[in-house]
N, C-alpha and C positions, 0 to 999 in steps of 0.2 A: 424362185426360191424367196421366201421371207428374210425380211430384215429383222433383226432383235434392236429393238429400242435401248439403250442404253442409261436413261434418263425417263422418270415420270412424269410426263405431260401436266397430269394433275395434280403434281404437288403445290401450287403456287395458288390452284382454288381454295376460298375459303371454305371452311367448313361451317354448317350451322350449331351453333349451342344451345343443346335445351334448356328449357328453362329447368330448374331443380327447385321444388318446393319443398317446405318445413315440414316432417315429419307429427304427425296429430300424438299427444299424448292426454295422456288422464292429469287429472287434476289432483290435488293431495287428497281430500273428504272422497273423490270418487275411488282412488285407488284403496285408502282406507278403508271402504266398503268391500271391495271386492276380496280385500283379508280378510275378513270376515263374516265371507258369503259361504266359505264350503262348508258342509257339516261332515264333521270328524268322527263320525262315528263308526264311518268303513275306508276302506281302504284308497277306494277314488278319492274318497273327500281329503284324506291326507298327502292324496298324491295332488290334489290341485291345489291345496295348500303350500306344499310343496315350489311346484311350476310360480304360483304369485309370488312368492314371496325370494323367489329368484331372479324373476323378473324386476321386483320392486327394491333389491339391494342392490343387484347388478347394473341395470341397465342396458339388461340383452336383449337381441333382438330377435323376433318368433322365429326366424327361419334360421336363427344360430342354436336356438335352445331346441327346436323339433329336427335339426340336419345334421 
């Protein structure tokens, strides 16, 4: 018959920590352009207008705003 361990052997290993790097963002002149990249004349164009300019007030993040 098996023993049940009662206790994690491997609690006391450390663990590794990733490294976590800085997020890339746009710069103010390049996000500036991208307001003013869609053409509004159809309905896409307003709906990516839309998507930028939520992104550019909020400061949400793509897999919050498309999930």
């Amino acid at each position: 018959m098996m023993e049940i361990i009662k206790k994690d052997p491997s609690q006391f290993i450390p663990t590794i920590k990733k490294e976590r790097r800085l997020p890339s963002y746009l710069k103010q002149d390049e996000m500036l352009d991208l307001l003013k990249s869609p053409i509004l004349l159809d309905i896409l164009g307003k709906r990516d207008k839309a998507i930028f300019e939520t992104f550019y007030s909020t400061g949400i993040r793509v897999s919050e705003l498309v999930g």
